[in-house]
C-alpha positions as CSV (number, residue, x, y, z in Angstrom):
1,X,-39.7,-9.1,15.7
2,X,-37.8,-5.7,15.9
3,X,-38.3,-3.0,13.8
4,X,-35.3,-3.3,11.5
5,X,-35.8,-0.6,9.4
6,X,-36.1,1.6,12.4
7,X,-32.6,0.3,13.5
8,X,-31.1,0.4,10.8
9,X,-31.8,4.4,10.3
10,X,-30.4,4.9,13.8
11,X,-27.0,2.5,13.2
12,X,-26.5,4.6,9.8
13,X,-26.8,8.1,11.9
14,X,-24.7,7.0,14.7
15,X,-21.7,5.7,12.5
16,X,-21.9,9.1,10.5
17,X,-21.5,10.8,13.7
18,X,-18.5,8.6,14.7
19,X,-20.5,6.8,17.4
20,X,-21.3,3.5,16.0
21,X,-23.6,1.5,17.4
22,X,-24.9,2.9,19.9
23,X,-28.4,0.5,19.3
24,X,-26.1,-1.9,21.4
25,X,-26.1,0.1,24.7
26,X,-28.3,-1.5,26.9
27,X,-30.8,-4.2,25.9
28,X,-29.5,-6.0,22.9
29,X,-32.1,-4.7,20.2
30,X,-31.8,-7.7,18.2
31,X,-31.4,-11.7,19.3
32,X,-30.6,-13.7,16.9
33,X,-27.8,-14.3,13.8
34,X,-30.3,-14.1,11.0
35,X,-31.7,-10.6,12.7
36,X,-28.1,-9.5,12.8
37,X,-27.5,-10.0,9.2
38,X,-30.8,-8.9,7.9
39,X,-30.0,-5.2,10.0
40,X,-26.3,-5.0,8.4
41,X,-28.4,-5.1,4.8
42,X,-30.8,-2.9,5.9
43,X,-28.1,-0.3,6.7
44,X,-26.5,-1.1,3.1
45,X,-29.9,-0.5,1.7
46,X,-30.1,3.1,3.2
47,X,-26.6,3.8,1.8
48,X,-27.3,3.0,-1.7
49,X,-30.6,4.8,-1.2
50,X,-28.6,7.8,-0.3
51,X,-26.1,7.9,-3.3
52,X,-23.1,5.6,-2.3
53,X,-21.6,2.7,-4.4
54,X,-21.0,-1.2,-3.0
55,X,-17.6,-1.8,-4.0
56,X,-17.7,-5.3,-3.1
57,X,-17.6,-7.5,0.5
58,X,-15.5,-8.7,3.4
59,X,-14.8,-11.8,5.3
60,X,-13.7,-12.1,9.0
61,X,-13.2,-12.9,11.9
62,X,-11.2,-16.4,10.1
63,X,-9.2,-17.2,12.8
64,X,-8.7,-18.3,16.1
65,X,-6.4,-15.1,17.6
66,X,-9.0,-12.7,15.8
67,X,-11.8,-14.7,17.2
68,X,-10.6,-14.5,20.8
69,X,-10.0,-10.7,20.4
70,X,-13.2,-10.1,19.1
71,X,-15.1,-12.4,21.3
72,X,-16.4,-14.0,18.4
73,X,-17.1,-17.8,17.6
74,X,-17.9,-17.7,13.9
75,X,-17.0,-16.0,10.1
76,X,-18.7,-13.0,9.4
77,X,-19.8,-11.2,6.4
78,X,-20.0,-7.2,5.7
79,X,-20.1,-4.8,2.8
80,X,-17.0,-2.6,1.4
81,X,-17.9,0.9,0.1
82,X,-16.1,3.0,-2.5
83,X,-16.3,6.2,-0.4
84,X,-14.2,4.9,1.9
85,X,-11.2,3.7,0.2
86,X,-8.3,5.1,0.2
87,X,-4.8,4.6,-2.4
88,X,-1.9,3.6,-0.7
89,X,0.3,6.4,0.6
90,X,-2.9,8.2,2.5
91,X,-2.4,10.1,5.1
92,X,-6.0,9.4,7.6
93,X,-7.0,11.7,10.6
94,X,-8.0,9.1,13.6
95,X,-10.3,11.6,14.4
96,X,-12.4,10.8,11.3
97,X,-12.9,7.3,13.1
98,X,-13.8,6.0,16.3
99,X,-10.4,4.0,18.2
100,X,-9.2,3.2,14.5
101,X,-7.9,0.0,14.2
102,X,-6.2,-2.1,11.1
103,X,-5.9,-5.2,10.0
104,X,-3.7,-7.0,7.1
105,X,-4.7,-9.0,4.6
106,X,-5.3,-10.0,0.9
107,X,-8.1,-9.2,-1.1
108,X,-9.3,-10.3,-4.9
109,X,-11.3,-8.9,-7.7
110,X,-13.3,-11.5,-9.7
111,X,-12.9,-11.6,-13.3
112,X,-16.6,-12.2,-14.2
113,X,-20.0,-12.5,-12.5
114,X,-19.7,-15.5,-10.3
115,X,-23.6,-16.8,-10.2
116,X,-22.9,-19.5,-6.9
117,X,-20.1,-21.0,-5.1
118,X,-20.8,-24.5,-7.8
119,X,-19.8,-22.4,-10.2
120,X,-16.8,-20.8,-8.6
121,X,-15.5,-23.9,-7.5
122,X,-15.5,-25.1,-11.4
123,X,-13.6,-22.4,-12.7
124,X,-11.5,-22.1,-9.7
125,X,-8.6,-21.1,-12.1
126,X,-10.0,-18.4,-14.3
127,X,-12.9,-16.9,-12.2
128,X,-10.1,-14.4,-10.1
129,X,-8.9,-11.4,-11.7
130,X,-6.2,-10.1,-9.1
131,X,-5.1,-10.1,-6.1
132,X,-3.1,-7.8,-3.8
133,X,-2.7,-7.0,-0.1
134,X,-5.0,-4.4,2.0
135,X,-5.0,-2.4,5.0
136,X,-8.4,-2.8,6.2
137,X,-9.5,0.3,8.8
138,X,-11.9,-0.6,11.7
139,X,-13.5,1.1,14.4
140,X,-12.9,-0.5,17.7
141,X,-15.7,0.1,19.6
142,X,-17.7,-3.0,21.5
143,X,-20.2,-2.3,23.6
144,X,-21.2,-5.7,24.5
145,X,-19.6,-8.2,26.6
146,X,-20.5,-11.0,24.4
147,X,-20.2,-9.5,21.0
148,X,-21.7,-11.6,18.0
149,X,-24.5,-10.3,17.1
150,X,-23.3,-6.6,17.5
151,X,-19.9,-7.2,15.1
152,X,-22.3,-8.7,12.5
153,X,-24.9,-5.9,13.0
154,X,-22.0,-3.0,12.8
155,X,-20.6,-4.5,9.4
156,X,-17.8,-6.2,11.1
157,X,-17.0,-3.0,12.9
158,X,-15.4,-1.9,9.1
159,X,-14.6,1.3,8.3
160,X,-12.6,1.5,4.8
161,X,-9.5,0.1,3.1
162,X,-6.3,1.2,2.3
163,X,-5.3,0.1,-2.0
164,X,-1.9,-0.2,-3.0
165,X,-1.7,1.8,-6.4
166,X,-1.3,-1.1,-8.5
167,X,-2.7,-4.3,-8.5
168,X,-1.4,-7.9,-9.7
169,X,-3.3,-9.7,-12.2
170,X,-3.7,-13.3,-10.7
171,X,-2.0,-16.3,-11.4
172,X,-4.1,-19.1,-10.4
173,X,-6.8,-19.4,-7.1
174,X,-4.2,-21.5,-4.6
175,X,-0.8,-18.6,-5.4
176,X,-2.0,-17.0,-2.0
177,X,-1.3,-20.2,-0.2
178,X,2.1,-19.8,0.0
179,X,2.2,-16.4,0.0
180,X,3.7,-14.4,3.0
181,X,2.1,-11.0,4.5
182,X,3.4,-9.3,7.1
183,X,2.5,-5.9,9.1
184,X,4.5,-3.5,9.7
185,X,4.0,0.0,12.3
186,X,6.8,2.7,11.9
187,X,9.3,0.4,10.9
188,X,8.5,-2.4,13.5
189,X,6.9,-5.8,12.2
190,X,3.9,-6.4,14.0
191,X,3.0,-10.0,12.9
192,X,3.4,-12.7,9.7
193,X,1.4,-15.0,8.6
194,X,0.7,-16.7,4.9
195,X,-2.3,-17.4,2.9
196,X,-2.1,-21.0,4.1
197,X,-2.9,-20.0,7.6
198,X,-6.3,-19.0,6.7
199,X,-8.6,-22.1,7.1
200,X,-8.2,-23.7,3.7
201,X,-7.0,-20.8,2.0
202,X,-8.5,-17.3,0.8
203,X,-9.9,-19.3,-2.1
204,X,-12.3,-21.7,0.6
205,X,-12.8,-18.0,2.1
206,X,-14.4,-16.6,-0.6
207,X,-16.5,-19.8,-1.6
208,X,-18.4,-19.3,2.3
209,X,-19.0,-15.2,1.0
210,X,-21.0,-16.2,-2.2
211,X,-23.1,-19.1,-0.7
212,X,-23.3,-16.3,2.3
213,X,-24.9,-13.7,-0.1
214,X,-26.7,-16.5,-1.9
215,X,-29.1,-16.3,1.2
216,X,-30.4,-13.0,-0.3
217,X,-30.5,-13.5,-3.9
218,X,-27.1,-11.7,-4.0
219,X,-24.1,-12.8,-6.1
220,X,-20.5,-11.4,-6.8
221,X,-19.8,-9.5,-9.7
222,X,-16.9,-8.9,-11.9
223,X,-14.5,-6.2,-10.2
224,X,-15.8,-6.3,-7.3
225,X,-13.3,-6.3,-4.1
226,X,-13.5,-9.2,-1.8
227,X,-11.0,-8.4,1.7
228,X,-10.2,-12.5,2.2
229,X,-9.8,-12.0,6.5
230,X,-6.6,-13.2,7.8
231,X,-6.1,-15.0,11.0
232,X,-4.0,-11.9,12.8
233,X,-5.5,-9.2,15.2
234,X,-6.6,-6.2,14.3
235,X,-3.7,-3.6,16.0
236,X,-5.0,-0.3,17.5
237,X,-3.2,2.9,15.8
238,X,-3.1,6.4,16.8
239,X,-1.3,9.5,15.5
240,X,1.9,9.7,14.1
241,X,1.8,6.2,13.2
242,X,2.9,4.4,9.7
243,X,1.2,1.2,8.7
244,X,2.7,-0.9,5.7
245,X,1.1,-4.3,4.7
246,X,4.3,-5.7,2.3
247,X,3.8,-8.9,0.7
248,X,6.7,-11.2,-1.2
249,X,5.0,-11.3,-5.0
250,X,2.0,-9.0,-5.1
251,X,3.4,-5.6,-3.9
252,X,3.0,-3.9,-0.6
253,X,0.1,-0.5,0.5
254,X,1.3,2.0,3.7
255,X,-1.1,4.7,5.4
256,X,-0.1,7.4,8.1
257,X,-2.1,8.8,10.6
258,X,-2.4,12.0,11.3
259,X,-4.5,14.4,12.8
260,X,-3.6,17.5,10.7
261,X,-4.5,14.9,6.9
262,X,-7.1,17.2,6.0
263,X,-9.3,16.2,3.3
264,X,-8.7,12.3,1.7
265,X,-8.9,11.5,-1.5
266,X,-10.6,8.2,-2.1
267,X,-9.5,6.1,-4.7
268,X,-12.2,5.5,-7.7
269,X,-10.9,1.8,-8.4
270,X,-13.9,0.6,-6.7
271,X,-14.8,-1.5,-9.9
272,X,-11.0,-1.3,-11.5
């Protein structure tokens, strides 16, 4: 059995110094799914220890083009924290990641305590309190040929979200289906897709997170921000460049990087 704790303290000191995972170079340090997960909440452990807030979860890795980019045959689950979210309209310095990467995507707040996935999928209608799209930052840094175990491990190589300013209170769980999203880099559209391409919806999405967290006594509470995946790639970014997420009903969020940002304010909506 490996020393999780002692992994876990070097993961956390290699992603602050913008060299994450560096546990992975070599010998894999862990071997199985269940060590993978139970690293990733040691980790989140150490963080709250230290002073920083969960602001909620995020799913993915939901489909198949993501999947193949990734190397990855499975969903995967990681933690969102309020220290790294960012209001739409933020400039970022790529140098404050490590081959920063984004994905597009939509992402709810619940609108009460959800206790298990029975319960969510009984108050499907009233249990969501908004929704809105999401530039989700990663760093894009494998250092395995066959990477599973180390995407789970690094938190689904996350690294922050972008927030559009205002948010749209939600309608009912299935308005997402038919929903388009699209991704846009300095005026260019990168891809499209709709809620409806994501394996039976964000809603089905969501359901897998709380029976994921269920596994360690965890449940979702109210505010808290779930990122829903989305079946594009992630798209490498580098400075100079302007990302916009723009959806058709619940609003659009744009970032620019650039090197000379400076400091970045992080929005404190964690909870809204």
């Amino acid at each position: 059995m490996p020393d999780l704790k002692e992994l876990a303290l070097k993961q956390l000191a290699d992603y602050d110094a913008l060299d994450p995972g560096r546990i992975f170079d070599g010998p894999p340090p862990i071997e199985s799914q269940a060590d993978a997960y139970a690293l990733q909440m040691e980790v989140a452990k150490l963080r709250i220890a230290r002073g920083e807030r969960l602001a909620g979860y995020k799913i993915g890795c939901i489909g198949d083009v993501v999947r193949k980019q990734l190397q990855m045959d499975r969903v995967l689950f990681g933690h969102v924290w309020a220290s790294e979210l960012h209001e739409s309209g933020a400039k970022l310095d790529p140098a404050s990641y490590a081959k920063l990467a984004i994905e597009g995507e939509f992402a709810v707040r619940p609108a009460t305590d959800i206790p298990d996935a029975g319960w969510l999928q009984s108050h499907k209608y009233e249990a969501l309190g908004a929704f809105f799209p999401v530039i989700e930052l990663h760093n894009y840094v494998l250092r395995t040929a066959h990477p599973s175990l180390e995407l789970i491990a690094n938190n689904g190589i996350h690294a922050g979200a972008v927030l559009p300013l205002a948010e749209n209170a939600a309608t009912h769980a299935d308005a997402l289906l038919r929903e388009p999203i699209s991704v846009y880099k300095n005026g260019e559209m990168l891809g499209e897709t709709r809620g409806d391409s994501i394996p039976r919806g964000p809603f089905a999405s969501l359901c897998q997170l709380v029976d994921h967290l269920a596994l360690y006594g965890i449940h979702l509470k109210r505010g808290q921000i779930i990122l829903t995946g989305t079946p594009l790639p992630l798209y490498p970014v580098q400075d100079g460049d302007r990302i916009e997420v723009r959806t058709r009903n619940f609003g659009q969020v744009n970032v620019t990087v650039h090197s000379a940002s400076g400091y970045q304010s992080k929005t404190l909506r964690a909870f809204g």
